[in-house]
N, CA, C and O of each residue as an XYZ file, in Angstrom:
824
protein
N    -166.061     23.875   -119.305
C    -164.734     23.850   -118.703
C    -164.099     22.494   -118.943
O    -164.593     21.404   -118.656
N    -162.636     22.789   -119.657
C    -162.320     21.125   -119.606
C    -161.780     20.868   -118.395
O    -161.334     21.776   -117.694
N    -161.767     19.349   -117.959
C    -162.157     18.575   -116.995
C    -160.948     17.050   -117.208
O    -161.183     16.096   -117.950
N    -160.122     17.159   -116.634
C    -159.271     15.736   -116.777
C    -160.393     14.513   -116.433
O    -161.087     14.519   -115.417
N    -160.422     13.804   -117.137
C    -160.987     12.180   -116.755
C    -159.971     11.049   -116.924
O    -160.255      9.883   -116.651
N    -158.613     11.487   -117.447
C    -157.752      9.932   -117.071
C    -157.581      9.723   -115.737
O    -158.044     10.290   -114.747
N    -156.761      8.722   -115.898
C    -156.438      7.919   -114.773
C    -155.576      8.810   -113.412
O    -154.485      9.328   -113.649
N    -156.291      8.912   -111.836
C    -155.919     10.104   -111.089
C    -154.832      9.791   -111.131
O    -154.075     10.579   -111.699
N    -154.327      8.693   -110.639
C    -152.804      8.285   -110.013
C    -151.649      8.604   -110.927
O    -150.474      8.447   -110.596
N    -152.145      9.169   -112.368
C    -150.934      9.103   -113.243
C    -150.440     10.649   -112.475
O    -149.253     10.966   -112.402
N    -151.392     11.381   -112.020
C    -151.182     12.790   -111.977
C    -150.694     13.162   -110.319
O    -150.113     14.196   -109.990
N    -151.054     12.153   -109.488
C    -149.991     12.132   -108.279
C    -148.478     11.611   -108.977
O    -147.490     12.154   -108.481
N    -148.240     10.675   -110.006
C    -147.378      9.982   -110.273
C    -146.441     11.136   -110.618
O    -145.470     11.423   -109.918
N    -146.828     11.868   -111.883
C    -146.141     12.858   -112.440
C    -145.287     13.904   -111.012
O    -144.144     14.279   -110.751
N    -146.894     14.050   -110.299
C    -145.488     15.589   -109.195
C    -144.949     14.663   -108.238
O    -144.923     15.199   -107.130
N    -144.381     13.150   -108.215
C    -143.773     12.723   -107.246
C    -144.279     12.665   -105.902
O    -143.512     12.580   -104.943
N    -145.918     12.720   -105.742
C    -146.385     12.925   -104.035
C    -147.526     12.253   -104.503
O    -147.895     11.973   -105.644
N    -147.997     12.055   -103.428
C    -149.456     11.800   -102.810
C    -150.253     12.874   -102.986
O    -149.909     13.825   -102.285
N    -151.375     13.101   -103.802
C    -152.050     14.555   -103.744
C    -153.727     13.893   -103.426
O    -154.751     14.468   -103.796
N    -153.697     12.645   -102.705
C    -154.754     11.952   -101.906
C    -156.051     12.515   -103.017
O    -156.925     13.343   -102.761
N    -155.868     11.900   -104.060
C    -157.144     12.123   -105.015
C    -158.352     10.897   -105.543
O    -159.242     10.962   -106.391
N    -157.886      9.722   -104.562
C    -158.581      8.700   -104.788
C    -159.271      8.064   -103.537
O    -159.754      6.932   -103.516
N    -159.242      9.199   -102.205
C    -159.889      8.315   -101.271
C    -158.986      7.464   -100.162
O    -157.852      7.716    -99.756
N    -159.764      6.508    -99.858
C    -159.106      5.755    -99.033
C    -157.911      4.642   -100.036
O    -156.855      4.319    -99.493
N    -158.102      4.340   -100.913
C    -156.857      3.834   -101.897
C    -155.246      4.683   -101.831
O    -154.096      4.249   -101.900
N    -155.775      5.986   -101.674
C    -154.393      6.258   -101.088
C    -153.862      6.054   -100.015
O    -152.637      5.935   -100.030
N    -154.395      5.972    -99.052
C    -153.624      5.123    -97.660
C    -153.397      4.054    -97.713
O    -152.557      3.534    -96.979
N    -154.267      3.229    -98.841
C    -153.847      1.764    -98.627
C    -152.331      1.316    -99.477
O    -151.595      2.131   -100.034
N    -152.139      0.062    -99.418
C    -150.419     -0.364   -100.593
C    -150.739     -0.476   -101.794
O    -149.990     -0.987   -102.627
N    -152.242      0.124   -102.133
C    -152.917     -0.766   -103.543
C    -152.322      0.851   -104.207
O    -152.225      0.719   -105.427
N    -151.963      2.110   -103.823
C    -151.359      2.961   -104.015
C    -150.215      3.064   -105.041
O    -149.078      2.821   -104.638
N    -150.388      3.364   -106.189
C    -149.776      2.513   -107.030
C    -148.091      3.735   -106.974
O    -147.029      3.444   -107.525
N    -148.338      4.952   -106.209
C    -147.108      5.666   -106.003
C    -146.332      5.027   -104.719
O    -145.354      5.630   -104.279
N    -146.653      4.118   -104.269
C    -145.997      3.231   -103.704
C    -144.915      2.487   -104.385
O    -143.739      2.442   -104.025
N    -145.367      1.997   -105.254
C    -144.762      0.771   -106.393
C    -144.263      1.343   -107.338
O    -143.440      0.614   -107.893
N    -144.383      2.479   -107.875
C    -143.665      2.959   -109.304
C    -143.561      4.647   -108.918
O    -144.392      5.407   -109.414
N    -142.514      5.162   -108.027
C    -142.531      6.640   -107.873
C    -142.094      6.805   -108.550
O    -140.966      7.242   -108.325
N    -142.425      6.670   -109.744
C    -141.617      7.656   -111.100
C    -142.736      8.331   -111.946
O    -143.898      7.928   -111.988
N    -142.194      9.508   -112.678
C    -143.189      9.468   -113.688
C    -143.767      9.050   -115.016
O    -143.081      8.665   -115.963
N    -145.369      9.175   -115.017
C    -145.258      7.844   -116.065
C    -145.237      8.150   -117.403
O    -145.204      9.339   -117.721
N    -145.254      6.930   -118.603
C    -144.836      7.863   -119.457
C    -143.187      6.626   -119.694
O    -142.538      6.071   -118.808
N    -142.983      6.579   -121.242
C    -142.136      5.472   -121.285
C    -140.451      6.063   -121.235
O    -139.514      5.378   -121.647
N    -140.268      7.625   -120.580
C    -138.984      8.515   -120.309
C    -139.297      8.888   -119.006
O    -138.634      9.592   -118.244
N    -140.566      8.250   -118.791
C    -140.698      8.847   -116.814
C    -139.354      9.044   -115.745
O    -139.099     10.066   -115.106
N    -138.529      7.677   -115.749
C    -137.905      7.347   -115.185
C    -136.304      7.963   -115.882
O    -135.301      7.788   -115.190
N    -136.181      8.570   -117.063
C    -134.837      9.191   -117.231
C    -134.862     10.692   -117.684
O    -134.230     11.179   -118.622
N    -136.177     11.659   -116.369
C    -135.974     12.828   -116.419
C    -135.703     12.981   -114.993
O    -136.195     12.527   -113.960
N    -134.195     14.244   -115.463
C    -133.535     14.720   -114.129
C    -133.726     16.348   -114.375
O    -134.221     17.220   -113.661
N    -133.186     16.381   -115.549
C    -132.756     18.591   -115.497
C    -134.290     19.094   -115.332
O    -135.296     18.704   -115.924
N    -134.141     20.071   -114.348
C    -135.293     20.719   -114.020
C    -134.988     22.053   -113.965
O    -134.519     22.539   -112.936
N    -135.236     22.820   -115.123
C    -135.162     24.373   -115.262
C    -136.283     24.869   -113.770
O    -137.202     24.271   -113.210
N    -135.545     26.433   -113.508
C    -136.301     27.348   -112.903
C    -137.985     27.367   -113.342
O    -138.844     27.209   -112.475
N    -138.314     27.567   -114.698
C    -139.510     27.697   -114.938
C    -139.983     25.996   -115.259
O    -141.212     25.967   -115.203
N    -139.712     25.316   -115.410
C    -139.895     23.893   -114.873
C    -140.714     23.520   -113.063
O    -141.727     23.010   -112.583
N    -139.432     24.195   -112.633
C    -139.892     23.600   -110.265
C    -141.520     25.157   -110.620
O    -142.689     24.881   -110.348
N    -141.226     26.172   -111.045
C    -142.219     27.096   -110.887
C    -143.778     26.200   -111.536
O    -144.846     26.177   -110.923
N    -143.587     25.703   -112.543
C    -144.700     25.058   -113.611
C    -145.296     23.901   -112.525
O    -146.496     23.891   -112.248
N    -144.257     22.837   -111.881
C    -144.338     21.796   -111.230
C    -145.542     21.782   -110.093
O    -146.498     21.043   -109.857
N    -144.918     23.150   -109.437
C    -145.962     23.694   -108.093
C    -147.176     23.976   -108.821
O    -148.196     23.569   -108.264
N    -147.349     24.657   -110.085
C    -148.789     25.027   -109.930
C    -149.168     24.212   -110.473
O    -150.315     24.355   -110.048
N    -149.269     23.138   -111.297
C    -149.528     22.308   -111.415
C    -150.086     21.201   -110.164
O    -151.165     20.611   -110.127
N    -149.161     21.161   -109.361
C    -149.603     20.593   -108.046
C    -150.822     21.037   -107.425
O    -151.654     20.417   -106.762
N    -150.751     22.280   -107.791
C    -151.702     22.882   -106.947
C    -153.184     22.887   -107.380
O    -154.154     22.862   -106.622
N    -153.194     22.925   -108.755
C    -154.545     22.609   -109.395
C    -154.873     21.277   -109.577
O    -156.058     20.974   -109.720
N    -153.888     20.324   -109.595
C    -154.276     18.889   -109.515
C    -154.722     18.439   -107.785
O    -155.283     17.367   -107.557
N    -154.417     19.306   -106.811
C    -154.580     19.020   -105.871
C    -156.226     19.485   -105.376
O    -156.949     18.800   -104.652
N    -156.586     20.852   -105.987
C    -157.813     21.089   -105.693
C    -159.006     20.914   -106.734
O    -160.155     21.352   -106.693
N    -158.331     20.101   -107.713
C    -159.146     19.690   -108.628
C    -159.511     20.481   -109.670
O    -160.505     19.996   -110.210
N    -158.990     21.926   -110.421
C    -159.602     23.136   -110.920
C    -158.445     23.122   -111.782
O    -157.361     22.539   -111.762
N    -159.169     24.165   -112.748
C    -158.713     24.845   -114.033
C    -157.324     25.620   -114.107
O    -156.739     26.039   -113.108
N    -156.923     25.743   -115.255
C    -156.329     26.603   -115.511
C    -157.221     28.631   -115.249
O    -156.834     29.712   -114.804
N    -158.338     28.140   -115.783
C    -158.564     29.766   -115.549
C    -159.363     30.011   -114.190
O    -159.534     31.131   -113.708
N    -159.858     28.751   -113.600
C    -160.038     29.078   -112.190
C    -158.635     29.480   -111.584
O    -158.517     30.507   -110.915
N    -157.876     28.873   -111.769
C    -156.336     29.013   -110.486
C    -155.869     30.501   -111.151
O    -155.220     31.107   -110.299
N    -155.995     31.274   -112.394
C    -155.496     32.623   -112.385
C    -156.472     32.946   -112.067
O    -156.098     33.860   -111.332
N    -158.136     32.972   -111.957
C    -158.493     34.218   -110.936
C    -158.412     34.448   -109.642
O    -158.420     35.523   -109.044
N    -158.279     32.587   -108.964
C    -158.046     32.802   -107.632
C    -156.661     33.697   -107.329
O    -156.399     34.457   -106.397
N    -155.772     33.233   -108.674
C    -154.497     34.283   -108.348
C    -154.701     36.146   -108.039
O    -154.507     36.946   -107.123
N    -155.142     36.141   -109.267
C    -155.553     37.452   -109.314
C    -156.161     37.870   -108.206
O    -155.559     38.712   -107.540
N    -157.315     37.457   -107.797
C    -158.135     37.978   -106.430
C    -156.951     37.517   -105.043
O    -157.429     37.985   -104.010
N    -155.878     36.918   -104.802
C    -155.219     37.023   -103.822
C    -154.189     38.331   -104.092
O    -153.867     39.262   -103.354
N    -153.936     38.100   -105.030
C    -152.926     39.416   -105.161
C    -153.189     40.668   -105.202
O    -152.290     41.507   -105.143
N    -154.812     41.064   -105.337
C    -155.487     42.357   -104.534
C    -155.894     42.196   -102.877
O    -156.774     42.920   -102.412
N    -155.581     41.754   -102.502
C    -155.931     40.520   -101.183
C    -154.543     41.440   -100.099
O    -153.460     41.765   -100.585
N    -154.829     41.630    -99.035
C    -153.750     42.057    -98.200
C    -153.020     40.994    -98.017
O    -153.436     39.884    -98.347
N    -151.539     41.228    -97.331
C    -151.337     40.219    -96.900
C    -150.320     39.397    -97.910
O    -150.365     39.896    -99.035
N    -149.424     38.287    -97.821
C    -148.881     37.423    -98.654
C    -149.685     36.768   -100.237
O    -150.751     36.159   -100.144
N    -149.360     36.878   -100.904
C    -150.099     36.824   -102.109
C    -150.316     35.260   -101.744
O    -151.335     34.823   -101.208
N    -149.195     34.494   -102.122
C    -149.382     32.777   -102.338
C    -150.227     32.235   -100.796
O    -151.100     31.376   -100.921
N    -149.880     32.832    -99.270
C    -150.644     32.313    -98.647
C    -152.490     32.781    -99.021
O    -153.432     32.033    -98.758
N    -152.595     33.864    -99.527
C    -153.481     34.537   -100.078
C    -154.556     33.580   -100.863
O    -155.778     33.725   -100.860
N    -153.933     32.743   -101.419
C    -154.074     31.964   -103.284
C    -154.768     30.558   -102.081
O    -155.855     30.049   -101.809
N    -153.746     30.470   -101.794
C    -154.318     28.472   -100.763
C    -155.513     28.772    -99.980
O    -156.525     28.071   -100.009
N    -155.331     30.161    -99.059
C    -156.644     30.432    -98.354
C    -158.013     30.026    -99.321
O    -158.928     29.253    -99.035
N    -157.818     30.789   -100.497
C    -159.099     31.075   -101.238
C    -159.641     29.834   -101.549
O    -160.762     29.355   -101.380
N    -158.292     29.280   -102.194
C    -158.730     27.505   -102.444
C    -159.479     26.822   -101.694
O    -160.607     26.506   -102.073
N    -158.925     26.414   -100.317
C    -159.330     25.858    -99.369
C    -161.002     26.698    -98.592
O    -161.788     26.436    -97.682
N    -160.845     27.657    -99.524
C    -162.266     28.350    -98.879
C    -163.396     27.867    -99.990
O    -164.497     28.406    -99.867
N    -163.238     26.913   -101.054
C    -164.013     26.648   -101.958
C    -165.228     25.733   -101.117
O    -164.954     25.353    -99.979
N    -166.191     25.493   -101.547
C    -167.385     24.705   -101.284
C    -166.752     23.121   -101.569
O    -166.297     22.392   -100.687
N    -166.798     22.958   -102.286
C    -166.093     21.077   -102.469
C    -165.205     21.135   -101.898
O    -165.370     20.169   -101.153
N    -164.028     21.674   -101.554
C    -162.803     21.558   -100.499
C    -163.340     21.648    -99.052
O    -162.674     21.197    -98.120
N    -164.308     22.115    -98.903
C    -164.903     22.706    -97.447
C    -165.491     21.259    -97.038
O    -165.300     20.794    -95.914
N    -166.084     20.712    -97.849
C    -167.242     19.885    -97.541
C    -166.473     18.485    -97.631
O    -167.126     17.465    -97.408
N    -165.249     18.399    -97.916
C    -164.010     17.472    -98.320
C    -162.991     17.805    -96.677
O    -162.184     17.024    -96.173
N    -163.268     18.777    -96.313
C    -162.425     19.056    -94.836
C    -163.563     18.494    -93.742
O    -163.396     17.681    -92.833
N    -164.216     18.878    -93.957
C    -165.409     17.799    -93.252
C    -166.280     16.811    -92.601
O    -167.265     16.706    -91.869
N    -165.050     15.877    -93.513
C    -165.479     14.928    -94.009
C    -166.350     14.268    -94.735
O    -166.296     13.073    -95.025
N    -167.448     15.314    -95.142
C    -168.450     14.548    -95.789
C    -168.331     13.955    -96.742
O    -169.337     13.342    -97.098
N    -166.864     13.820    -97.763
C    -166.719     13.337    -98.697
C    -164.935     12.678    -98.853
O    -163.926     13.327    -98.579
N    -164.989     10.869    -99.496
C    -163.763     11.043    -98.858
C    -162.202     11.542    -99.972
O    -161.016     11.498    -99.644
N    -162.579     11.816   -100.797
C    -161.927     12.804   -101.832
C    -162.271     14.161   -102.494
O    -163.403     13.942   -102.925
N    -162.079     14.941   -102.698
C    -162.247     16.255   -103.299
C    -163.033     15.871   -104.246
O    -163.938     16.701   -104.321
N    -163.219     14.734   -105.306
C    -163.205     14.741   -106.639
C    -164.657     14.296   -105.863
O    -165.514     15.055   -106.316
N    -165.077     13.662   -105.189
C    -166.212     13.084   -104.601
C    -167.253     13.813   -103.824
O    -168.355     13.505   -103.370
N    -166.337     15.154   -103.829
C    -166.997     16.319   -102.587
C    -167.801     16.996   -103.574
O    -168.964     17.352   -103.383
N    -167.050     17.185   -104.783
C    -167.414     18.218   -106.268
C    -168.397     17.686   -106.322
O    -169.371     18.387   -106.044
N    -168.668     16.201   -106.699
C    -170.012     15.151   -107.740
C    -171.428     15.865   -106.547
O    -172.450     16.464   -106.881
N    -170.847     15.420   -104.861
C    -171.915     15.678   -104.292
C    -172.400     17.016   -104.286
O    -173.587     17.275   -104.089
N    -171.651     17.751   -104.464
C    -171.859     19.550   -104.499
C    -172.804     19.839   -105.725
O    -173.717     20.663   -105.783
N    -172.323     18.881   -106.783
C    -172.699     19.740   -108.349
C    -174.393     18.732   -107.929
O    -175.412     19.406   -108.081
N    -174.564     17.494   -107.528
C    -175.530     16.709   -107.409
C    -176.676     17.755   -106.740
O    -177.799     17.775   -107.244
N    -176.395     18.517   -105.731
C    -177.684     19.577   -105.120
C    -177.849     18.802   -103.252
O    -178.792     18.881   -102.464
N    -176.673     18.201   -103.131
C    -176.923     17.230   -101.333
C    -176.238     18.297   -100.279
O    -175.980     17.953    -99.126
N    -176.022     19.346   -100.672
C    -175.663     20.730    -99.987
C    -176.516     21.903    -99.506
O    -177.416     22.331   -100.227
N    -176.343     22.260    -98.700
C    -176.883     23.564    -98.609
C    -175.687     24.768    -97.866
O    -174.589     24.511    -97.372
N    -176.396     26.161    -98.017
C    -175.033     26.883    -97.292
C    -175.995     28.154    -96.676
O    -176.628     29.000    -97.307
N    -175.888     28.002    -95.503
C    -176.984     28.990    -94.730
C    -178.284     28.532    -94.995
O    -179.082     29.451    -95.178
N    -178.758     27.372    -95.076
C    -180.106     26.827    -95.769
C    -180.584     27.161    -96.906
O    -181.777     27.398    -97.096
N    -179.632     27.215    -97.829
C    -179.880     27.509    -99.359
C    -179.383     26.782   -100.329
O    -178.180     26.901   -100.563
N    -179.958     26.126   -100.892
C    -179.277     24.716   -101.688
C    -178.484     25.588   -102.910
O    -178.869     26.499   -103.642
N    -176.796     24.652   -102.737
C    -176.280     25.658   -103.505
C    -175.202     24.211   -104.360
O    -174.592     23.369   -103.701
N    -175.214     24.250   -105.402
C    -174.566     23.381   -106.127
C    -173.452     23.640   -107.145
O    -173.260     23.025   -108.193
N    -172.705     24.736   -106.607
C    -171.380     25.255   -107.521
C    -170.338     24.842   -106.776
O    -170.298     25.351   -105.655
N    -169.642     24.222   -106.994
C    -168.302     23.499   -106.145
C    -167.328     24.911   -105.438
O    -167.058     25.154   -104.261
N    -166.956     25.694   -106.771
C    -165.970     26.914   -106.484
C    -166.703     27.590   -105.721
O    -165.852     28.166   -105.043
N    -168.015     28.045   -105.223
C    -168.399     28.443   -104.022
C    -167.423     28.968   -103.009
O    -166.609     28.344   -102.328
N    -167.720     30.426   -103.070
C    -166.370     30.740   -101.716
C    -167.135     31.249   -100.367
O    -167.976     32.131   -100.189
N    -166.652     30.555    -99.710
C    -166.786     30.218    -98.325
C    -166.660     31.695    -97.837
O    -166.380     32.684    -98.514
N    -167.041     31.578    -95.970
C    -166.699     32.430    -95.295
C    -166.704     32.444    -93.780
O    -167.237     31.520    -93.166
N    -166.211     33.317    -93.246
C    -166.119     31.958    -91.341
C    -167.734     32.770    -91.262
O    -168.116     33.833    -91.751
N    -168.468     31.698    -90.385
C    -169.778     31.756    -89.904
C    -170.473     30.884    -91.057
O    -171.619     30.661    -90.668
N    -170.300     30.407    -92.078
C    -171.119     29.900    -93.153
C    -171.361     28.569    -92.964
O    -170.378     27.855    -92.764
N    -172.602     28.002    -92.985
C    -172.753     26.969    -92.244
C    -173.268     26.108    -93.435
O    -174.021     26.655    -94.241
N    -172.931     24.837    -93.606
C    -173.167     23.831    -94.456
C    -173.716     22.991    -93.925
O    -173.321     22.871    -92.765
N    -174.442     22.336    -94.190
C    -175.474     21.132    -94.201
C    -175.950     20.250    -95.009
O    -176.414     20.770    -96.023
N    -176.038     18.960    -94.970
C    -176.567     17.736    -95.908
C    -178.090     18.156    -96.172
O    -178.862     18.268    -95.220
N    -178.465     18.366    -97.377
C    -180.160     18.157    -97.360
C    -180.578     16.990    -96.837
O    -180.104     15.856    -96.908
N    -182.025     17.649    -96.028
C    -182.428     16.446    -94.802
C    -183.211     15.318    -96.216
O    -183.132     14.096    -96.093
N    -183.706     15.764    -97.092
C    -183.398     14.679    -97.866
C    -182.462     13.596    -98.550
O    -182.751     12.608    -99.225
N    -181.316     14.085    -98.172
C    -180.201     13.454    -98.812
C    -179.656     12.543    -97.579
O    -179.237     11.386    -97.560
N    -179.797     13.367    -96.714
C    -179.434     12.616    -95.245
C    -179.852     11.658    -94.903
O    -179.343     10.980    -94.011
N    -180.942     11.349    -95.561
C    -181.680      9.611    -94.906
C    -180.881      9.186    -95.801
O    -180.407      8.149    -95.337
N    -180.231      9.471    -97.333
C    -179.772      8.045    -97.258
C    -178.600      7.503    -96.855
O    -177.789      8.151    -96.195
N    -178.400      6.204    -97.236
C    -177.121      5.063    -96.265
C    -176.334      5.779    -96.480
O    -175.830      6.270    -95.470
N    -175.823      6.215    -97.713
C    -174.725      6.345    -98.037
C    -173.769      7.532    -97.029
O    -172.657      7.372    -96.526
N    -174.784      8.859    -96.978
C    -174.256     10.102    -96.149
C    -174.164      9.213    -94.345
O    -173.135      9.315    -93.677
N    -175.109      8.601    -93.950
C    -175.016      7.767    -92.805
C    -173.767      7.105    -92.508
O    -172.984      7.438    -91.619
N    -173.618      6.008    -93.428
C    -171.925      5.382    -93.237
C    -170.629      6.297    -93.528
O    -169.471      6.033    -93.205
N    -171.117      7.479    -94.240
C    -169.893      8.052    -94.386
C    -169.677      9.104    -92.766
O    -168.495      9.445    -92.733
N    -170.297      9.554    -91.759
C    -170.777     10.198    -90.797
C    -169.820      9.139    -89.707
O    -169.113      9.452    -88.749
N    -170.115      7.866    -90.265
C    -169.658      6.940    -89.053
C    -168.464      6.794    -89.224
O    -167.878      6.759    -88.142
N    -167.488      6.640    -90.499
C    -166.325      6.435    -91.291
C    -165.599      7.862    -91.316
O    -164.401      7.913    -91.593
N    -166.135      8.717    -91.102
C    -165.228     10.008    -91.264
C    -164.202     10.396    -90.413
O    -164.283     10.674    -89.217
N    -163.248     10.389    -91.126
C    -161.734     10.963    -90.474
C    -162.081     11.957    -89.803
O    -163.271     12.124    -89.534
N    -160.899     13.024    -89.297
C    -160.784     13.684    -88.563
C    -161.139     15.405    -89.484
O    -160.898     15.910    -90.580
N    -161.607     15.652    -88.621
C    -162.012     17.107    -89.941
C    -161.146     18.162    -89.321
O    -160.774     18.297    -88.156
N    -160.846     19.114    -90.755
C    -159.713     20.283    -90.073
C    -160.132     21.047    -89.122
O    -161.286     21.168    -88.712
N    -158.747     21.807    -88.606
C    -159.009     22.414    -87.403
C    -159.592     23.581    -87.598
O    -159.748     24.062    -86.476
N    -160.073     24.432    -88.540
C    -160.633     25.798    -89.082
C    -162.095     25.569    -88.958
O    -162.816     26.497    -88.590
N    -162.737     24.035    -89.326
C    -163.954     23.863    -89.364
C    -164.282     23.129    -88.122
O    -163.401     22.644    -87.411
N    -165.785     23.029    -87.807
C    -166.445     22.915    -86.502
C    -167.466     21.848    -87.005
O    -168.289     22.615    -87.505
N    -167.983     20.569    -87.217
C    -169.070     19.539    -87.546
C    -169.882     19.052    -86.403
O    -169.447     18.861    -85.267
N    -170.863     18.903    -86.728
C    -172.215     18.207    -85.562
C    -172.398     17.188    -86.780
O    -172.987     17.463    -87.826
N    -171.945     16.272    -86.550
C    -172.110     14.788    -87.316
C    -173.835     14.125    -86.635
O    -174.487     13.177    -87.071
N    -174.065     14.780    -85.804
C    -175.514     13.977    -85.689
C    -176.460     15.043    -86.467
O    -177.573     14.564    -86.689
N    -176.320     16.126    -86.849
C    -176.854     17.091    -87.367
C    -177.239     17.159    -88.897
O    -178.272     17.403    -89.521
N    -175.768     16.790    -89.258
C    -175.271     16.735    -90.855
C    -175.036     17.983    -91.351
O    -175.509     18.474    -92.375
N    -174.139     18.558    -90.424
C    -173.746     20.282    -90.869
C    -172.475     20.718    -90.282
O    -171.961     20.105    -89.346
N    -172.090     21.498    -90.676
C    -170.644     21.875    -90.181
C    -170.704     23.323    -90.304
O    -171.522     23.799    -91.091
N    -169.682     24.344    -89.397
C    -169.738     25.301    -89.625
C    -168.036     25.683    -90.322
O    -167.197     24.784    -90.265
N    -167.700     26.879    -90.872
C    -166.499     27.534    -91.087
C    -166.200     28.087    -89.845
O    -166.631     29.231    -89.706
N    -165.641     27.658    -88.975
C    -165.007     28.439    -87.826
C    -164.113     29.498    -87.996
O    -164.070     30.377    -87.136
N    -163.396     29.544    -88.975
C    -162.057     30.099    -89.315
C    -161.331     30.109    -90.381
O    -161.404     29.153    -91.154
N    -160.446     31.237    -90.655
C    -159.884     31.152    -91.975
C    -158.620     30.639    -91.328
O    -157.925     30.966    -90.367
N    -158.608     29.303    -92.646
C    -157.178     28.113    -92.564
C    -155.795     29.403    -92.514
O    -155.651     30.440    -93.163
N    -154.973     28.775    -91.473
C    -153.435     29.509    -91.626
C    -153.126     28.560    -92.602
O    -153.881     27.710    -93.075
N    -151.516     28.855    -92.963
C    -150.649     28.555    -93.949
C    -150.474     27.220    -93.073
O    -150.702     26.137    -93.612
N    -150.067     27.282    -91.712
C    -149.656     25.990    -90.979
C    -150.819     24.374    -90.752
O    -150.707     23.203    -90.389
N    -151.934     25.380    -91.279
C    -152.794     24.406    -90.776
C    -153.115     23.718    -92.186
O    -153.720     22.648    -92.259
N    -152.725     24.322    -93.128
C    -152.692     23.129    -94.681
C    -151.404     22.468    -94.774
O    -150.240     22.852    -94.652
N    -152.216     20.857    -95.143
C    -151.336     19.902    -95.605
C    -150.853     20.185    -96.732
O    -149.701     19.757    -96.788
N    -151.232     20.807    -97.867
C    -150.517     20.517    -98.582
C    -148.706     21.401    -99.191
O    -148.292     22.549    -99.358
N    -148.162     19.978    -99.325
C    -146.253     20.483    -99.388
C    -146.431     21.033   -100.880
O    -146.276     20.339   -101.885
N    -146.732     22.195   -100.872
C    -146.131     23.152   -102.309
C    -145.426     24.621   -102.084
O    -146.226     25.486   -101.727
N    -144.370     24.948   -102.200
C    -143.913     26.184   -102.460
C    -144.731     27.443   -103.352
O    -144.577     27.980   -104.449
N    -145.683     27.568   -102.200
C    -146.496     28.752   -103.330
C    -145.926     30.126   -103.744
O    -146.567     30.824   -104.529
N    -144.912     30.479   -103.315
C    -144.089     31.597   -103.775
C    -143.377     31.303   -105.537
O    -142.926     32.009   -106.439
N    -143.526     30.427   -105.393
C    -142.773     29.771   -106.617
C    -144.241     29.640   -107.970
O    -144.204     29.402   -109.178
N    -145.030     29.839   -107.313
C    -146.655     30.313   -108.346
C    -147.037     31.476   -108.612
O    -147.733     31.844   -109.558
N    -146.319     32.432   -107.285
C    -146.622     33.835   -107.578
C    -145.787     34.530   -108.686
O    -146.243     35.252   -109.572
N    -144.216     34.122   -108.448
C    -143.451     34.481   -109.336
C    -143.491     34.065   -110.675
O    -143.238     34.872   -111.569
N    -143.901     32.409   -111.017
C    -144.943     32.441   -112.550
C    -145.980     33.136   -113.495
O    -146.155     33.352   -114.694
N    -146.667     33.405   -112.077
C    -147.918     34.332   -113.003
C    -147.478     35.776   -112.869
O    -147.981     36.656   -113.567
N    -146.291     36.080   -111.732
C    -145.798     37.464   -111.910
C    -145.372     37.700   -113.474
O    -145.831     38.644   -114.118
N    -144.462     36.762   -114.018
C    -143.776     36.932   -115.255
C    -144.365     38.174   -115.857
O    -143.964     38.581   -116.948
């Protein structure tokens, strides 16, 4: 699967937001979409016309730079929401946010997505006590995650336990434990992230 390795910030830079892909560097001023909100690129700064299939391209784009995945991961998650009852695009974010590295990134156990993946693909997971190391992993409420108690002695999972933000409201954590459960499937209200997903459905509708 190809795999972006440039530089993250060019790719918050490009959709004009914060898509918090570097950690705690994005809260800080060292944030370089602080200092240059434009996009980069030596015409960054003298593009305005934005066709219909342009704002449609923009969002999904956002949306896979935001959860870290493919082009042919984000059409099957499409596909499987749109047999899915219910609103297709809220359909599409559910599934996302139901991934194993996003789960374990709501958590806190990790303090970027891109950091949740390394530990996922590394084997420092388990899911119902079954060591499971595929990031896209789809979740389900009752599914319970846990640090291998080997992985758990070390510092690193320790200071991050003590340092961890606030974890979403869908999931349930015992930080002295090193496990969390899926309480719930995320509403539309309870994700941060600002994308017009109707505007993704009608792309891949084409």
């Amino acid at each position: 699967m190809a795999r972006y390795t440039g530089p993250v910030c060019r790719q918050c830079r490009r959709e004009g937001m914060k898509l918090f892909l570097k950690g705690d560097k994005c809260y800080s001023d060292k944030c370089p979409i602080n200092r240059r909100n434009f996009p980069p690129g030596q015409h960054g700064q003298g593009r305005k016309k934005v066709t219909e299939y342009g704002m449609q391209l923009r969002e999904k784009q956002k949306v896979k730079r935001f959860y870290g995945i493919s082009e042919s991961q984000m059409f099957r998650a499409f596909e499987k929401a749109d047999k899915q009852k219910g609103i297709t695009g809220e359909n599409l974010l559910r599934l996302l946010e139901l991934r194993l590295d996003n789960v374990v990134y709501r958590m806190g156990f990790a303090q970027s997505r891109a950091e949740a993946r390394q530990l996922v693909t590394h084997g420092h997971f388990t899911v119902n006590g079954h060591k499971t190391d595929i990031p896209s992993y789809e979740l389900s409420v009752g599914d319970e995650i846990a640090i291998k108690q080997s992985s758990a002695k070390n510092k690193k999972f320790g200071q991050m336990m003590e340092n961890r933000g606030n974890a979403a409201n869908w999931v349930s954590v015992d930080t002295e434990q090193f496990k969390g459960t899926v309480s719930a499937e995320p509403s539309r209200e309870e994700l941060d992230i600002p994308v017009e997903e109707h505007l993704i459905v009608e792309l891949y509708s084409k």
